[in-house]
C-alpha positions in Angstrom: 6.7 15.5 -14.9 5.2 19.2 -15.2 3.1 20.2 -12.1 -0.1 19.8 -14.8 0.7 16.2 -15.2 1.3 16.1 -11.6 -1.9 17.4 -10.2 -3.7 14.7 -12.7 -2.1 11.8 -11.1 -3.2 12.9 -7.7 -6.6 13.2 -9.2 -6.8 9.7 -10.5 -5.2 8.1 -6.9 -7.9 9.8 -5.3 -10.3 8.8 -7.9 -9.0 5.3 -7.1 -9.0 5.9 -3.7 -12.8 6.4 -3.3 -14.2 3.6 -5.5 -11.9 1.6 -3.8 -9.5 0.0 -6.9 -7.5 -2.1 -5.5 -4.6 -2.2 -8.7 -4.8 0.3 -11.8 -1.9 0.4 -15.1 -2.0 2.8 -17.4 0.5 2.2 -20.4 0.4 5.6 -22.7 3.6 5.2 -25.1 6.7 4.8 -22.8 4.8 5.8 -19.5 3.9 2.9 -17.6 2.3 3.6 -14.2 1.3 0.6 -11.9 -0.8 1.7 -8.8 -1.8 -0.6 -6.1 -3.1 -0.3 -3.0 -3.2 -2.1 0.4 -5.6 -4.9 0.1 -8.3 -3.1 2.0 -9.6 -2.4 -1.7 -8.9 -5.7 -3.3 -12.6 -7.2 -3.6 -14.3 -3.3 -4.4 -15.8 -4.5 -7.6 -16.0 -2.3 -10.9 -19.3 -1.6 -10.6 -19.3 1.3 -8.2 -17.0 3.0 -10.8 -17.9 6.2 -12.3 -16.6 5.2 -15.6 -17.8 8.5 -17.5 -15.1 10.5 -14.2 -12.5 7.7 -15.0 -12.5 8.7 -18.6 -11.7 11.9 -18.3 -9.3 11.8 -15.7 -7.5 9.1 -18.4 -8.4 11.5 -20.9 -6.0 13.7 -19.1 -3.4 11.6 -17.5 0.5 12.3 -18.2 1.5 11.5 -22.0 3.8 9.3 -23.2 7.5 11.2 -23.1 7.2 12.0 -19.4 9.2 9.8 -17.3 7.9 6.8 -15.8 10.6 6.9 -13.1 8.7 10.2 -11.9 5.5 9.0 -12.5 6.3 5.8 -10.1 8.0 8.3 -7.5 4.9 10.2 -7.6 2.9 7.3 -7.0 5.1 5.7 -4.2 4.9 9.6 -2.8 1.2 10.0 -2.7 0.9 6.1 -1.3 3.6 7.0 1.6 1.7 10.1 2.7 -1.2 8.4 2.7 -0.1 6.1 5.3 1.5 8.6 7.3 -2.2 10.6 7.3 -3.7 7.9 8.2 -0.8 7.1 11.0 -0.9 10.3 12.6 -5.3 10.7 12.9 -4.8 9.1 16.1 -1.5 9.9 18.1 -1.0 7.2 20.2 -0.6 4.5 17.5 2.3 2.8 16.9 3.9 1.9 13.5 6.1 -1.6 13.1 8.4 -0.8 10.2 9.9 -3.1 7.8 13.9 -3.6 9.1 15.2 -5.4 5.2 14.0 -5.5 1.9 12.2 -8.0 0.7 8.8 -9.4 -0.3 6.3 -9.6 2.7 3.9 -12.7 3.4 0.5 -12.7 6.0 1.0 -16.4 6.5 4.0 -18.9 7.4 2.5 -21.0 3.5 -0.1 -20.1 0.9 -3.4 -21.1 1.6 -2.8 -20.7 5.5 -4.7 -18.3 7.8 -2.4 -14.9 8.5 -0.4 -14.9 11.4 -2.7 -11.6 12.5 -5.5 -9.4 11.0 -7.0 -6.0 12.2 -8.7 -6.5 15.9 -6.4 -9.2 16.9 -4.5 -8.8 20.0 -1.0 -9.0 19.8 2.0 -9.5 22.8 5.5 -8.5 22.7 7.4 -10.5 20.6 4.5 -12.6 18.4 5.1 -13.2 15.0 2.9 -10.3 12.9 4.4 -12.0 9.2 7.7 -12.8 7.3 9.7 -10.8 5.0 11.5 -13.1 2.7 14.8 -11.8 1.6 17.4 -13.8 -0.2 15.4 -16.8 0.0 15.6 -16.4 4.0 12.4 -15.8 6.2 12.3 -13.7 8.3 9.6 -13.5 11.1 8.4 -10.2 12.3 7.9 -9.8 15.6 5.5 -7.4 17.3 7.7 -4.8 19.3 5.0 -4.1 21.8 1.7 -5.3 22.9 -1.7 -4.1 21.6 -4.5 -4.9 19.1 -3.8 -5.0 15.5 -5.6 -1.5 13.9 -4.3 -1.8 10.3 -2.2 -4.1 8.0 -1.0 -1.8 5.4 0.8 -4.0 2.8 -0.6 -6.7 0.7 0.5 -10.1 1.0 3.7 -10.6 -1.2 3.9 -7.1 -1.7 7.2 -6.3 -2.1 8.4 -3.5 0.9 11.6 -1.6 1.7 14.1 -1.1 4.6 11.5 1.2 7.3 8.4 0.8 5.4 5.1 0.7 7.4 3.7 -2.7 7.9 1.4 -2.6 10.4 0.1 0.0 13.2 -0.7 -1.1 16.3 -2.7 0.7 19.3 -1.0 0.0 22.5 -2.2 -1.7 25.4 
């Protein structure tokens, strides 16, 4: 991707960003870009859109030719920072990191209440949620105690090895 193209995919995560879209694709050609956010955004409805802003900004998204593997990196990029901005607006917060791949899960089944949410206290060692991996399930503990500030992935979003799952505030 050129640094044009670039600049207008910023532009439309932040445009995302503040009417609070949870998911956005875009299919132009052989570009396919899939954003999604935590699910913080998940039940923002369309109607708070600026669809006249959201047509230019498509108007001027990347064309088809450029590649898609940039275009995701870009995206996985500006969501990582993101996280880390958000991470480091209060120093003494601590991050629990994914340790394996896999797909992560708020509850032990569907339909089930999550194992935590934001404002929940939390001791050494309880069960935060399960990373499945291999078809194993694997519960992930709380490394230190404190109260839940944020869940940052979406339940059965699929995370990587040291991704950000959750930041906790000490006690």
């Amino acid at each position: 991707m050129n640094p044009e193209e670039l600049q207008d995919l910023k532009e439309l995560i932040e445009f995302l960003k503040e009417n609070k879209i949870g998911e956005f694709d875009l299919e132009r050609g052989e570009l396919k870009v899939r954003i999604k956010f935590a699910s913080e955004y998940a039940a923002a409805g369309a109607a708070q859109m600026d669809m006249a802003q959201l047509g230019r900004l498509l108007a001027s998204a990347p064309a088809a030719g450029s590649s898609p593997v940039a275009a995701s990196a870009a995206v996985e990029a500006g969501n990582a920072a993101a996280a880390a901005e958000a991470a480091a607006a209060e120093a003494n917060l601590h991050t629990v990191k994914s340790p394996i791949v896999g797909t992560f899960y708020e509850s032990s089944s569907p339909g089930a209440a999550p194992f935590v949410k934001p404002g929940d206290q939390v001791d050494l060692g309880q069960v935060l949620g399960i990373i499945e991996a291999m078809k194993l399930m694997n519960e992930i503990e709380c490394d230190l105690a404190g109260e839940v500030v944020q869940r940052i992935v979406g339940n059965g979003q699929a995370v990587e090895y040291g991704q950000p799952l959750f930041i906790i505030r000490p006690r």
